[in-house]
C-alpha positions as CSV (number, residue, x, y, z in Angstrom):
1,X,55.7,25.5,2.8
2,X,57.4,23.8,-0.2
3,X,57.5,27.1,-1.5
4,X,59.2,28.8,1.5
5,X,61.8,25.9,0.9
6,X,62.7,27.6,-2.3
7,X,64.0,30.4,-0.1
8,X,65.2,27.9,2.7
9,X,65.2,24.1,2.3
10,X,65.0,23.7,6.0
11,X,61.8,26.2,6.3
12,X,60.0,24.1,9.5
13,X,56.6,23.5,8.2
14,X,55.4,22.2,12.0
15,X,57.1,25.5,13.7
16,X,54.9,27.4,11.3
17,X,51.6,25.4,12.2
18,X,52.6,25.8,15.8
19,X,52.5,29.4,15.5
20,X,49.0,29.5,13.3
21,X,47.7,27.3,16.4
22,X,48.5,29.7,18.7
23,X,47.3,32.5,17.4
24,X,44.2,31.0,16.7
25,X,43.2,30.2,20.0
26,X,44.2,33.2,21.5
27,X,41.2,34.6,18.3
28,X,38.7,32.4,19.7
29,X,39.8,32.9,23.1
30,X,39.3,36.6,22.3
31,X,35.9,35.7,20.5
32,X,34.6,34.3,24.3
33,X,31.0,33.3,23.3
34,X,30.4,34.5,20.0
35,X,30.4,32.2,17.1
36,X,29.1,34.4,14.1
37,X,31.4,35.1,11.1
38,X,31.8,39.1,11.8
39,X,33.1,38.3,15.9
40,X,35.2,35.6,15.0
41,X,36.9,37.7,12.0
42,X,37.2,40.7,14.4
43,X,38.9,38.4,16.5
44,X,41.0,37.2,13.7
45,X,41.8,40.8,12.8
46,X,42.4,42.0,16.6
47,X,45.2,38.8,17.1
48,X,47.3,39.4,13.8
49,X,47.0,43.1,13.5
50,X,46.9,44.0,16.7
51,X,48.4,41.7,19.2
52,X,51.0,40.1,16.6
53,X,51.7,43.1,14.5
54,X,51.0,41.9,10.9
55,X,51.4,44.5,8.2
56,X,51.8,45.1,4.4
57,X,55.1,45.1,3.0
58,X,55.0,48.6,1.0
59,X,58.0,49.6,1.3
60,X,59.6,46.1,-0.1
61,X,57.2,44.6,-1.8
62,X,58.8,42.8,-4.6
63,X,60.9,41.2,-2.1
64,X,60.9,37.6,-2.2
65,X,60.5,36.8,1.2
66,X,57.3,38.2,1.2
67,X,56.3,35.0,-0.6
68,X,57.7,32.5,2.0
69,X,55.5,31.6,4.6
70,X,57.9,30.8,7.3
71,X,59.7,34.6,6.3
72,X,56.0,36.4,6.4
73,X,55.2,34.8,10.4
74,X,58.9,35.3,11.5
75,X,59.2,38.8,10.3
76,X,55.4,39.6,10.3
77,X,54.9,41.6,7.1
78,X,54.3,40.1,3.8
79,X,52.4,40.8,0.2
80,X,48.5,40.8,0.2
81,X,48.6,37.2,-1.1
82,X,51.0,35.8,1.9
83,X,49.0,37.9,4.4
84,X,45.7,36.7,3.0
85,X,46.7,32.5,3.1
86,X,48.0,33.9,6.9
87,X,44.4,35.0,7.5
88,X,42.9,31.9,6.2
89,X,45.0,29.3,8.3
90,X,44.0,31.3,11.4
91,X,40.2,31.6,10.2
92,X,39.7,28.0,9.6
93,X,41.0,26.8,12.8
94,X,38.6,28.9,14.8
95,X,35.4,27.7,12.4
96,X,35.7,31.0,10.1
97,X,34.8,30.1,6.6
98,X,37.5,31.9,4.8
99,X,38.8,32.3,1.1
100,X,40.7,34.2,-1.3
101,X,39.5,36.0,-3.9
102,X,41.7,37.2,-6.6
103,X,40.7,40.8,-7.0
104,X,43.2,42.4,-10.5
105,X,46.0,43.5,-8.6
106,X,45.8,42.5,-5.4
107,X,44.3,39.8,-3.1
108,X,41.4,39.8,-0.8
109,X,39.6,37.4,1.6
110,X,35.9,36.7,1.3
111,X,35.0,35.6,4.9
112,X,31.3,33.7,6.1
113,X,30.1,32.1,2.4
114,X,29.4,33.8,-1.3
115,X,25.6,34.9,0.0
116,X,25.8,37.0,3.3
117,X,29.7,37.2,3.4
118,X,32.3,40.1,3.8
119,X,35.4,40.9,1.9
120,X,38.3,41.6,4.2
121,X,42.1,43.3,3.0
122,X,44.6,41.8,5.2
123,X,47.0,43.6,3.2
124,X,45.5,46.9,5.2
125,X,45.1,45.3,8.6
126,X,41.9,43.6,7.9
127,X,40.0,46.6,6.1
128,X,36.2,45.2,5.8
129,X,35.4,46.1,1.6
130,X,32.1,47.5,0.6
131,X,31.0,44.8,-2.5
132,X,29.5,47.6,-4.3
133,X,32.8,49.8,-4.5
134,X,35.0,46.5,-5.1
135,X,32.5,46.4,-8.3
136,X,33.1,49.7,-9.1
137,X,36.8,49.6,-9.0
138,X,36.2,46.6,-11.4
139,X,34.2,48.4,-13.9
140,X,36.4,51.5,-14.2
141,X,39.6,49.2,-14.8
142,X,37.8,47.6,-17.9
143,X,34.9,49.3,-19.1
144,X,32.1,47.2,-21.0
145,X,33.9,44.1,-19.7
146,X,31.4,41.0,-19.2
147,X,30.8,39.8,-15.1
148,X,33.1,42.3,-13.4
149,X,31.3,39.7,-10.6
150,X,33.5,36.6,-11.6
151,X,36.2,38.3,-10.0
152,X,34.8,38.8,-6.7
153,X,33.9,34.7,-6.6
154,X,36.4,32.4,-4.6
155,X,39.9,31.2,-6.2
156,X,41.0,27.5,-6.0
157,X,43.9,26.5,-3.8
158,X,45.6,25.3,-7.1
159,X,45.2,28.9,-8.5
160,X,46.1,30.6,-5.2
161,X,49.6,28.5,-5.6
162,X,49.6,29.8,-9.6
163,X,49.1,33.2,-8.2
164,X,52.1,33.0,-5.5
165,X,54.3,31.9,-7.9
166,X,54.2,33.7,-10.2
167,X,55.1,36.4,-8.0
168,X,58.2,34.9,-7.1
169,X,59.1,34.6,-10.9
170,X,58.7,37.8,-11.2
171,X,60.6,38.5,-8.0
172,X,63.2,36.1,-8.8
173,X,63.4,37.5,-12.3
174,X,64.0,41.2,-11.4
175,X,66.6,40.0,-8.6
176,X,68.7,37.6,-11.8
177,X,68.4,34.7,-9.3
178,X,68.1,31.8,-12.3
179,X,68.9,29.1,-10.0
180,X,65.3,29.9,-8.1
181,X,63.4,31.2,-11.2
182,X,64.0,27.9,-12.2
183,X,63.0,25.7,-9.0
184,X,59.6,28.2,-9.0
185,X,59.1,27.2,-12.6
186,X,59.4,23.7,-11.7
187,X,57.1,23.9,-9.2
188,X,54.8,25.9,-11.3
189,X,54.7,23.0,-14.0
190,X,54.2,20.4,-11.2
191,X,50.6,22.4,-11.2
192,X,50.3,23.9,-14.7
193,X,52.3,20.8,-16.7
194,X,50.3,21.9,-19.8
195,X,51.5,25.4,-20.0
196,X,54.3,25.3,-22.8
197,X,55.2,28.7,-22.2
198,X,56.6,27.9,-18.9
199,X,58.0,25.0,-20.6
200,X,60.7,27.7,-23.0
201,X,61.0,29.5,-19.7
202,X,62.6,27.0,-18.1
203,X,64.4,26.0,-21.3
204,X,66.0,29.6,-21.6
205,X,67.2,29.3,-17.9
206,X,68.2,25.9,-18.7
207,X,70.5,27.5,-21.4
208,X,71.9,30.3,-19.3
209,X,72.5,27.9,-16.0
210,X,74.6,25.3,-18.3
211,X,72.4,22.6,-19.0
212,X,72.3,22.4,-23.1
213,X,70.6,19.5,-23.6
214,X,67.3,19.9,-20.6
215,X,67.4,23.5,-22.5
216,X,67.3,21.7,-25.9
217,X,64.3,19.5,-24.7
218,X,62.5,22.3,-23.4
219,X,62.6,24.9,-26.3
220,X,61.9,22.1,-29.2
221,X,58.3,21.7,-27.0
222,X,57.9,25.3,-26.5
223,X,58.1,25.7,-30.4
224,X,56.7,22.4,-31.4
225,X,53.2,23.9,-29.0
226,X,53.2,27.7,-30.5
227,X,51.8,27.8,-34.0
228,X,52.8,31.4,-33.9
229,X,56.3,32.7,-35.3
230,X,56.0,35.8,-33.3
231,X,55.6,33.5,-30.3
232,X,58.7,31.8,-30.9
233,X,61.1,33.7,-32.8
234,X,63.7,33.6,-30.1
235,X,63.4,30.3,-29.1
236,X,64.1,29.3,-32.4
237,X,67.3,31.0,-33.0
238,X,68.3,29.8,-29.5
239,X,67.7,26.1,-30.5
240,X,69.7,26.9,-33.6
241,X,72.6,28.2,-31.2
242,X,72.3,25.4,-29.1
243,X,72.5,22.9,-31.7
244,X,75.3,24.1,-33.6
245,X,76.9,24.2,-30.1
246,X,76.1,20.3,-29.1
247,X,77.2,19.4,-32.9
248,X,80.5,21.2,-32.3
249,X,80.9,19.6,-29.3
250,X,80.4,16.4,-30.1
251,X,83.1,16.8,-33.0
252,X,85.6,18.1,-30.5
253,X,85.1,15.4,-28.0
């Protein structure tokens, strides 16, 4: 929901977990009796996909909104990433163990534990996915390439946060919205504060939003942590440009 605050800062975070209560015991409502992982995810699936009309985003996928919770419930449709965190919060209220699995490419749920479990797509209204073909898929995207298995294995919460933003960078990148590429690169370093590549991102947005000296900061660390020239060939005429700039201005002033 701090995310979704990117989009809106007055995204209601308790409006949202009203809504995921709801639907979740109208699931285990729908379940009646039956407490075993495959009922209560078919109850999952019957209450978002069929009752509440959750979909993929196709046709607008890069859209941003698909990246805000509060957007995905209101407008029910989102990217496989939103729709799989959707799936989640409903599964875990109702005693489902749910969690994401990031799959190259897209996003999948792994439902009932890492021995007898099931890997859902919510993306494609809760399509159950055969282990053996996700493997498959795995091994003709990178032939000879060690553990294709890693990648059907649960994802951390912390990465599952990496993973959403940095489709809103993207998002936000393609749509020249600085002002939030930066606040999702702020967030992102609030996670990753290590990553010095993020670090000159937010530098070079810095520099293009009018903030010299933040951009100054940022770039010197971004080159100061990349051995590599190639790595850092533009950041380095861009701190040459920004301190001839500060050095002008401080004569002028």
């Amino acid at each position: 929901m701090l995310i979704a605050r990117i989009g809106d800062p007055a995204a209601n975070p308790h409006a949202c977990a009203a809504t995921l209560d709801h639907i979740a015991e109208a699931a285990l409502e729908h379940a009646g009796g039956r407490r075993d992982a495959e009922s209560l995810a078919s109850s999952v699936d019957y209450q978002l996909f069929s009752v509440f009309g959750f979909t993929g985003n196709s046709e607008d996928y890069g859209n941003p909104e698909n990246s805000y919770l509060d957007r995905v419930i209101e407008r029910r449709t989102g990217i496989p990433i939103t729709l799989s965190l959707l799936y989640m919060e409903v599964a875990q209220r109702i005693g489902l163990q749910c969690e994401g699995v990031g799959y190259p490419g897209h996003f999948i749920v792994l439902c009932g534990g890492t021995e007898d479990g099931f890997y859902v797509d919510p993306f494609h209204q809760g399509a159950r996915l055969d282990r053996m073909e996700l493997l498959a898929g795995l091994r003709a995207r990178a032939p000879g390439a060690p553990s294709p298995e890693m990648f059907l294995l649960p994802i951390t919460r912390r990465q599952i946060l990496q993973r959403m933003l940095n489709n809103l960078r993207m998002a936000y990148r393609n749509n020249s919205d600085d002002e939030r590429w930066r606040l999702a690169v702020e967030f992102q370093l609030k996670i990753e504060p290590w990553n010095a590549t993020l670090v000159g991102e937010r530098g070079m947005l810095n520099y293009r939003l009018g903030s010299p000296h933040a951009a100054l900061d940022d770039l010197q660390l971004y080159v100061n942590a990349n051995e590599s020239e190639a790595m850092h060939a533009g950041a380095v005429r861009l701190l040459e440009q920004l301190r001839t700039r500060l050095r002008t201005d401080e004569e002028t002033s």
